[in-house]
Structure formats: structure tokens, C-alpha cells
SEKE-314542 format. One record per residue: residue number from 1; x, y, z of N, C-alpha, C in turn. Coordinates in steps of 0.2 Angstrom, whole numbers. Example, Ala and Ser with C-alpha at 12.3 -4.5 7.8 and 13.67 -1.06 7.14 Angstrom:
2
<rec><sefi>1</sefi><n_px>66</n_px><n_py>-28</n_py><n_pz>39</n_pz><ca_px>62</ca_px><ca_py>-22</ca_py><ca_pz>39</ca_pz><c_px>66</c_px><c_py>-16</c_py><c_pz>39</c_pz></rec>
<rec><sefi>2</sefi><n_px>64</n_px><n_py>-11</n_py><n_pz>35</n_pz><ca_px>68</ca_px><ca_py>-5</ca_py><ca_pz>36</ca_pz><c_px>64</c_px><c_py>0</c_py><c_pz>39</c_pz></rec>
//
This chain:
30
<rec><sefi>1</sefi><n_px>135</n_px><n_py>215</n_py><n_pz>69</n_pz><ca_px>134</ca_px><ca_py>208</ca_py><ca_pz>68</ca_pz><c_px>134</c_px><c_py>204</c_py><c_pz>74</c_pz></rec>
<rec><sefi>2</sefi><n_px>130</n_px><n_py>199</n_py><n_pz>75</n_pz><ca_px>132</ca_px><ca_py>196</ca_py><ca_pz>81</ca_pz><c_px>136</c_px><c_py>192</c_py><c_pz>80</c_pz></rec>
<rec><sefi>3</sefi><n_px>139</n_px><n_py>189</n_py><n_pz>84</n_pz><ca_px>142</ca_px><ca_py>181</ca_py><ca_pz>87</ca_pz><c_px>138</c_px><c_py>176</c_py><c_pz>84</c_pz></rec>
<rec><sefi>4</sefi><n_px>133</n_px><n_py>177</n_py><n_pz>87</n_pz><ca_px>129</ca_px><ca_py>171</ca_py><ca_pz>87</ca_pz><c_px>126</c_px><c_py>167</c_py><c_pz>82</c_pz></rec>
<rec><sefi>5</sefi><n_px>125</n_px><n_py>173</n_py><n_pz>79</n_pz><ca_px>121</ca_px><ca_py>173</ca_py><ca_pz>71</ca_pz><c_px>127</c_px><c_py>168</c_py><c_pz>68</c_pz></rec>
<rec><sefi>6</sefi><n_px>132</n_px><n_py>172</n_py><n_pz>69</n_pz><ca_px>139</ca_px><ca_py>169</ca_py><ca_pz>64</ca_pz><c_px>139</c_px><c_py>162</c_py><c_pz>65</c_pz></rec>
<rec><sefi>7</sefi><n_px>141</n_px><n_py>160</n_py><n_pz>71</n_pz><ca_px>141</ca_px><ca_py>154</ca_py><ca_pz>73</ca_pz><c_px>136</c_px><c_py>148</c_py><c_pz>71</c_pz></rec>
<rec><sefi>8</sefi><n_px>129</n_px><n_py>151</n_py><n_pz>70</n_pz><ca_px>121</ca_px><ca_py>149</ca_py><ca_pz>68</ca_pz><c_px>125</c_px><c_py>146</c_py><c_pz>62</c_pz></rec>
<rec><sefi>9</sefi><n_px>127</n_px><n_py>150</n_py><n_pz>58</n_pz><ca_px>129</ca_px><ca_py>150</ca_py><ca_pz>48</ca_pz><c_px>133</c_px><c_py>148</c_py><c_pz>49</c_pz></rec>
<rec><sefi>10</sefi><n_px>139</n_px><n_py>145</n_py><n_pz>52</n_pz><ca_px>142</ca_px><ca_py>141</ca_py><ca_pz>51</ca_pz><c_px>143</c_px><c_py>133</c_py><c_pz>51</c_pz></rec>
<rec><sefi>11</sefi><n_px>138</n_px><n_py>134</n_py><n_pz>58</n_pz><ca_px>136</ca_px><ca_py>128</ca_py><ca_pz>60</ca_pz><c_px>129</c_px><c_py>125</c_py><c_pz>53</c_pz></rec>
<rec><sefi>12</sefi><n_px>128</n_px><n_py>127</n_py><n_pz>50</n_pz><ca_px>123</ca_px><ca_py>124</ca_py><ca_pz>45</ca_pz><c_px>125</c_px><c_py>124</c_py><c_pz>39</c_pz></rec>
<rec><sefi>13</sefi><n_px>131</n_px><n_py>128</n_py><n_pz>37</n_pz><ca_px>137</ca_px><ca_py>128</ca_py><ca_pz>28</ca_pz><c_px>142</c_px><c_py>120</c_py><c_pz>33</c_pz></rec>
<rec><sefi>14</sefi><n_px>144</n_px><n_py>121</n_py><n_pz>42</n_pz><ca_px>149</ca_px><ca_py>114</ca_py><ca_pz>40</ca_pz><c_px>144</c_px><c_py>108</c_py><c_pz>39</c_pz></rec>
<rec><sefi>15</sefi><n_px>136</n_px><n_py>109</n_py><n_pz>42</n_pz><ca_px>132</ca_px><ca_py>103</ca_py><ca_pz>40</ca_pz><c_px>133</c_px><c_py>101</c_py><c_pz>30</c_pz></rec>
<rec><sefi>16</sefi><n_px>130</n_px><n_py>106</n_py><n_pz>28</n_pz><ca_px>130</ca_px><ca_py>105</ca_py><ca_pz>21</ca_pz><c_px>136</c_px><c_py>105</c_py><c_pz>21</c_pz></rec>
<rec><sefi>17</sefi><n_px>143</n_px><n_py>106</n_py><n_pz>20</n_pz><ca_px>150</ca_px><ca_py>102</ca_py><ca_pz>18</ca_pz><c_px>151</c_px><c_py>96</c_py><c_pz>21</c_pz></rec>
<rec><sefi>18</sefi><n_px>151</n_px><n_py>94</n_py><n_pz>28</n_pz><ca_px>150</ca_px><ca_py>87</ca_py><ca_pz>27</ca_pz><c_px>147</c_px><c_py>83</c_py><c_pz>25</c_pz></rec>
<rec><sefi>19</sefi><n_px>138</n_px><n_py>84</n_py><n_pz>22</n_pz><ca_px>136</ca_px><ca_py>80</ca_py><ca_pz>18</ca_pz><c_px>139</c_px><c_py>80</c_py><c_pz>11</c_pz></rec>
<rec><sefi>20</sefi><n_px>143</n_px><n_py>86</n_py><n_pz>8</n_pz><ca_px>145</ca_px><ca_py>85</ca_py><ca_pz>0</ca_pz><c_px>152</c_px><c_py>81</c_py><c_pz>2</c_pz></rec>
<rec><sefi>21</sefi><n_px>156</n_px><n_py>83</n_py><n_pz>7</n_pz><ca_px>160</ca_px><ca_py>78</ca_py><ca_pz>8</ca_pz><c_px>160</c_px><c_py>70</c_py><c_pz>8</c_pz></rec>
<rec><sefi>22</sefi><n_px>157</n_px><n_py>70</n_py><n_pz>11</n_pz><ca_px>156</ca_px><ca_py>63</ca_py><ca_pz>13</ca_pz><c_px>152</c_px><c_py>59</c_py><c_pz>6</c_pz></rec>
<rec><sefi>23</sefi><n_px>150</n_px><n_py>65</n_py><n_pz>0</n_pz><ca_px>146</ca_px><ca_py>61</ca_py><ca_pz>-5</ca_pz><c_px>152</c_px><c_py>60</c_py><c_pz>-10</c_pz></rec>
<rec><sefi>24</sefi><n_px>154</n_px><n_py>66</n_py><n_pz>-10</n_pz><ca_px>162</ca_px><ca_py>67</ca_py><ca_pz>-13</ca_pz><c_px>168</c_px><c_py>59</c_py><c_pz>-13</c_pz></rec>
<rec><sefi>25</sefi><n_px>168</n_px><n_py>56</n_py><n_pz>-5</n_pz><ca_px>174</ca_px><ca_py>54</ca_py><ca_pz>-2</ca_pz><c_px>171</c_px><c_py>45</c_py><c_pz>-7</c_pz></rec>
<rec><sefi>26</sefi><n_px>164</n_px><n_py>45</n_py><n_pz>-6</n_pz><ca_px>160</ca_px><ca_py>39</ca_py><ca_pz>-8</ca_pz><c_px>161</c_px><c_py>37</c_py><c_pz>-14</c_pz></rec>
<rec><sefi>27</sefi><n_px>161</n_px><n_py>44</n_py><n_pz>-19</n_pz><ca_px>161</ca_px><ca_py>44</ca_py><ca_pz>-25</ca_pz><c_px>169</c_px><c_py>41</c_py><c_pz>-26</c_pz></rec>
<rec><sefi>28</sefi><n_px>172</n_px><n_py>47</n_py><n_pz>-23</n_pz><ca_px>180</ca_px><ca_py>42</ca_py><ca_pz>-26</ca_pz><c_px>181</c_px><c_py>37</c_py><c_pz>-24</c_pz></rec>
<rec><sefi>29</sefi><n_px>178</n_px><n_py>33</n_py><n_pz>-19</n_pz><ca_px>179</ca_px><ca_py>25</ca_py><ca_pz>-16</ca_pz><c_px>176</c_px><c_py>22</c_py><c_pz>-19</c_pz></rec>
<rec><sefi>30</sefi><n_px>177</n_px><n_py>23</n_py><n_pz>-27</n_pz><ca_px>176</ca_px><ca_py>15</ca_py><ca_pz>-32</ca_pz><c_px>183</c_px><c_py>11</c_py><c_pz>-32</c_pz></rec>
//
């Protein structure tokens, strides 16, 4: 396995978690 690939795929799962975060964080700041 590389490094690099891992790094690739994590770096675009934390993209997509900060976007569900941050829809998440919105959602409870009623």
C-alpha cells in the first residue's frame, strides 16, 4: 500500500466529514 494513496483518502473522507459536520453543527444551532 502506499503512503500516499492513504493520505489521498483521507484527505477527501476529512473533506466529506467536515461538510457533514458543519451540516450537523447548523442543524443543532436552532
Amino acid at each position: 500500500m502506499d503512503e500516499k494513496n492513504d493520505l489521498i483518502k483521507v484527505g477527501k473522507y476529512d473533506l466529506r466529514y467536515n461538510e457533514l459536520l458543519s451540516i450537523d453543527i447548523e442543524e443543532l444551532d436552532i
